[in-house]
VEXRODO-455667 format. One record per residue (C-alpha): residue in three letters; x, z, y; residue number from 0; chain. Coordinates in nm, 4 decimals. Example, Ala and Ser with C-alpha at 12.3 -4.5 7.8 and 13.67 -1.06 7.14 Angstrom:
BEGIN
pt aa:ALA px:1.2300 pz:0.7800 py:-0.4500 i:0 ch:A
pt aa:SER px:1.3670 pz:0.7140 py:-0.1060 i:1 ch:A
END
This chain:
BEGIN
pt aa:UNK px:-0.8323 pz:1.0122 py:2.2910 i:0 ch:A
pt aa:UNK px:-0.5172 pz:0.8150 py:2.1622 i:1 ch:A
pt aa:UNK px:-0.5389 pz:0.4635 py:2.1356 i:2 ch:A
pt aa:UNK px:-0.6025 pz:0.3526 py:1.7435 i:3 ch:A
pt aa:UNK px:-0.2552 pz:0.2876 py:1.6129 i:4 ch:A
pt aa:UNK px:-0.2311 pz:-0.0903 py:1.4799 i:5 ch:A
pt aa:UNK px:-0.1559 pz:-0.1870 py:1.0914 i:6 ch:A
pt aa:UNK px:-0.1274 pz:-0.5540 py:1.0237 i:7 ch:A
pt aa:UNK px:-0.1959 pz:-0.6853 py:0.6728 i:8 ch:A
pt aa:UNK px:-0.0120 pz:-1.0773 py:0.5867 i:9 ch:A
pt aa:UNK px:-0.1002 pz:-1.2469 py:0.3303 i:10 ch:A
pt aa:UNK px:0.1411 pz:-1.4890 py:0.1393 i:11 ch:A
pt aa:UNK px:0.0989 pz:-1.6047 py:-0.2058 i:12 ch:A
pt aa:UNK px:0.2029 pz:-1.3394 py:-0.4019 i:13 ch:A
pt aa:UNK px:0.0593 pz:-1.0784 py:-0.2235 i:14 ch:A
pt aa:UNK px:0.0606 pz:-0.9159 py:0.1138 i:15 ch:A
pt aa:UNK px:0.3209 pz:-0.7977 py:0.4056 i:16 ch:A
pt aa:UNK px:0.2556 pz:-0.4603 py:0.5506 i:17 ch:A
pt aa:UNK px:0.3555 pz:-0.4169 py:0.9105 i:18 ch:A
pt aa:UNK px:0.2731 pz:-0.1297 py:1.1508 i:19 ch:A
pt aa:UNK px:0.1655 pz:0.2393 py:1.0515 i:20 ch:A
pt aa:UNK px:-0.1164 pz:0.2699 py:0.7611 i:21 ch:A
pt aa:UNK px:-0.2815 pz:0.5749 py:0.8971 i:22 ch:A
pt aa:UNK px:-0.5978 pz:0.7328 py:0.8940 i:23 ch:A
pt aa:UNK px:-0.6540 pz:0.5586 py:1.2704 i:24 ch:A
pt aa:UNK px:-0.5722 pz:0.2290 py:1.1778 i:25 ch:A
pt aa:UNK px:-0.6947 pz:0.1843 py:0.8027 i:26 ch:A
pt aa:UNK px:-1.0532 pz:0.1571 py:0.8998 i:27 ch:A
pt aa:UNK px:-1.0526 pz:-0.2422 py:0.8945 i:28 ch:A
pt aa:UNK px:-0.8448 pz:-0.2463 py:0.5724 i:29 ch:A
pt aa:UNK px:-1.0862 pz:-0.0554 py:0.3470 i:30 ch:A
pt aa:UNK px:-1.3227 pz:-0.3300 py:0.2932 i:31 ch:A
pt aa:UNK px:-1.0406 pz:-0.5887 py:0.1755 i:32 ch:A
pt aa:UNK px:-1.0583 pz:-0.6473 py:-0.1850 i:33 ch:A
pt aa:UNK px:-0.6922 pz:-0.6764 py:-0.2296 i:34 ch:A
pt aa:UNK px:-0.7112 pz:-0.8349 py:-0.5769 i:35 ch:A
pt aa:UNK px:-0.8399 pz:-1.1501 py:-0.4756 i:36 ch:A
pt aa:UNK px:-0.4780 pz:-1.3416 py:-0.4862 i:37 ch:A
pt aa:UNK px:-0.4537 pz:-1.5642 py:-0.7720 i:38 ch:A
pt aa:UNK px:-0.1971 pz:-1.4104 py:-0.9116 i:39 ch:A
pt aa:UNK px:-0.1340 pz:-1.1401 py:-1.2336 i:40 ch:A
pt aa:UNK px:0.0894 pz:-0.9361 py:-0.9765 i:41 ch:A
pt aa:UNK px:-0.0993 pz:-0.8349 py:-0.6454 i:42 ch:A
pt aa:UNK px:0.3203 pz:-0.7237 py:-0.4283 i:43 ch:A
pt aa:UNK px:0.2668 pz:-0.5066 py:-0.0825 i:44 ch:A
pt aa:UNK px:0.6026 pz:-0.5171 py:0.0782 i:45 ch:A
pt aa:UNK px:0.6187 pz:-0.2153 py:0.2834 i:46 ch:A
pt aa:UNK px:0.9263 pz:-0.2977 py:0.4617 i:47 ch:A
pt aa:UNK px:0.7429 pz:-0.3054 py:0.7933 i:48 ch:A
pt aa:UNK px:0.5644 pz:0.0030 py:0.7512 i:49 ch:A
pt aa:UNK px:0.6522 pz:0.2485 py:0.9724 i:50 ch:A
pt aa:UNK px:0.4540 pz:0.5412 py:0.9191 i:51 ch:A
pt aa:UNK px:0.2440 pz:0.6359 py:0.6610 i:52 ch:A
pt aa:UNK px:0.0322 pz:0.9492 py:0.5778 i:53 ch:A
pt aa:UNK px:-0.2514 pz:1.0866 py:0.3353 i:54 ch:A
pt aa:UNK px:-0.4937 pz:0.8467 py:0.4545 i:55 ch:A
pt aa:UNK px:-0.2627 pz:0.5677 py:0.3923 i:56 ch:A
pt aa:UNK px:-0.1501 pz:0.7103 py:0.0335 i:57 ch:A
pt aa:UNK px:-0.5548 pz:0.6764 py:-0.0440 i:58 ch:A
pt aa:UNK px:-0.5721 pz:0.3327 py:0.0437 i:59 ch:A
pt aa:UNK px:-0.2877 pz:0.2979 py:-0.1640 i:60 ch:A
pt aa:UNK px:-0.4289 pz:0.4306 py:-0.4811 i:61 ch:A
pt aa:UNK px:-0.7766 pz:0.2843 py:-0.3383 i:62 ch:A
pt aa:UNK px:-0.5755 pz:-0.0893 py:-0.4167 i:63 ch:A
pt aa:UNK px:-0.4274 pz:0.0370 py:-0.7314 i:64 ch:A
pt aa:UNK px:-0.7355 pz:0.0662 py:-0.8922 i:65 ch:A
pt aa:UNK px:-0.9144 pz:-0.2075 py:-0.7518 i:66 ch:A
pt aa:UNK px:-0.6084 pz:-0.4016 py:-0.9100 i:67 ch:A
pt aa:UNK px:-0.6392 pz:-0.2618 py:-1.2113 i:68 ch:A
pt aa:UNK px:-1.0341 pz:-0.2882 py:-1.2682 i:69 ch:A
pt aa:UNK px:-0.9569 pz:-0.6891 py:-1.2425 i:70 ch:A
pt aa:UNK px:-0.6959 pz:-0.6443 py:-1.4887 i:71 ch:A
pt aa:UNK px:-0.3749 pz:-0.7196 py:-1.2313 i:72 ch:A
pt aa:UNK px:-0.0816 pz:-0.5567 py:-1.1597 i:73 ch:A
pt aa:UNK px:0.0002 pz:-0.3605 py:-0.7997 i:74 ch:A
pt aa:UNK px:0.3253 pz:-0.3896 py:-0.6734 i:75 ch:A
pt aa:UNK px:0.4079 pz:-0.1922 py:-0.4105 i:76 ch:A
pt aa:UNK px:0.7921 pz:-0.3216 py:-0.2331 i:77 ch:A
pt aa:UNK px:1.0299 pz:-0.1576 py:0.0100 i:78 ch:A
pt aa:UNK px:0.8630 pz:0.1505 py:0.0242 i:79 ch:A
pt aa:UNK px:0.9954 pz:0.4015 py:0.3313 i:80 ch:A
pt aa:UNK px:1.1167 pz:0.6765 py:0.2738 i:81 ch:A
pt aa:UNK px:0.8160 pz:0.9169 py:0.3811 i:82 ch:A
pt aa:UNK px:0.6182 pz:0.6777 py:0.1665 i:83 ch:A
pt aa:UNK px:0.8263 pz:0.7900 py:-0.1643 i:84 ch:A
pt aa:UNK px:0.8050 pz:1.0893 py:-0.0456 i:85 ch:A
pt aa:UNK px:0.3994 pz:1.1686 py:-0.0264 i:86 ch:A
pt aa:UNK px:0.4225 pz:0.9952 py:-0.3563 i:87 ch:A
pt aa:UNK px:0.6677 pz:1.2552 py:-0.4897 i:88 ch:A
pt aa:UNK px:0.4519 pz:1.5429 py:-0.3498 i:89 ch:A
pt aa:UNK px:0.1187 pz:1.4318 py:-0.4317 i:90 ch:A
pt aa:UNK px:0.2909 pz:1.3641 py:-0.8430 i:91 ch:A
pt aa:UNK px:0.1771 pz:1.0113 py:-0.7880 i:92 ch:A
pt aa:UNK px:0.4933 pz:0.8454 py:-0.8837 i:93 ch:A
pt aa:UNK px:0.4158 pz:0.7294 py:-1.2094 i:94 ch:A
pt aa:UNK px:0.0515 pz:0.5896 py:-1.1103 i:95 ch:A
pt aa:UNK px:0.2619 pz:0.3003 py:-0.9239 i:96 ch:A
pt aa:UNK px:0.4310 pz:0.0536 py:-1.0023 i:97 ch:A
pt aa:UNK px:0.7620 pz:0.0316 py:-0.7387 i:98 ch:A
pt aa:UNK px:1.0802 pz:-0.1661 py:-0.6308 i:99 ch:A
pt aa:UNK px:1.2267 pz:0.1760 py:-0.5792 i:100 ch:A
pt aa:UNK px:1.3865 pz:0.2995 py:-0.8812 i:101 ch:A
pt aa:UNK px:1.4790 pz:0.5986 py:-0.7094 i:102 ch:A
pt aa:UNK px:1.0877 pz:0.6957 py:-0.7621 i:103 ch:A
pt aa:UNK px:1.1230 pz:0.7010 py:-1.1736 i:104 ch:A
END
């Protein structure tokens, strides 16, 4: 069995630094977080440390989304990759986030 590939999670104050690949191996310990719980109206992920994302990682994505949403804040998701925009694209999520990447509208 492959060792469980890592995903690191920083917080700062306007939100959160995503570092590693957000997989289905590594998002186990992130499902739990309640992502909404930084005082602020905009919850930002930068992604610019992601390195690989896939389906799994998407969910926790949308998973965030509407946790931000349901406390009436605003996800930000930063520096997407490029397979990032890309699931987004083919799974017609595009519009359901709210991006740095205008490339995505």
């Amino acid at each position: 069995m492959p060792p469980k590939q890592a995903v690191k999670l920083i917080s700062n104050a306007s939100g959160y630094l995503l570092q590693g690949s957000l997989n289905y191996d590594s998002i186990t310990d992130l499902i739990p977080l309640k992502i909404s719980q930084i005082d602020a109206t905009t919850v930002s992920v930068d992604c610019a440390g992601l390195e690989r994302i896939d389906s799994a990682g998407i969910a926790l994505l949308i998973q965030w989304q509407r946790e931000c949403e349901s406390h009436h804040k605003k996800l930000l998701l930063l520096n997407l990759p490029s397979q990032a925009t890309s699931l987004l694209k083919a799974n017609q999520l595009t519009d359901f986030f709210q991006t740095s990447d205008k490339a995505l509208l």
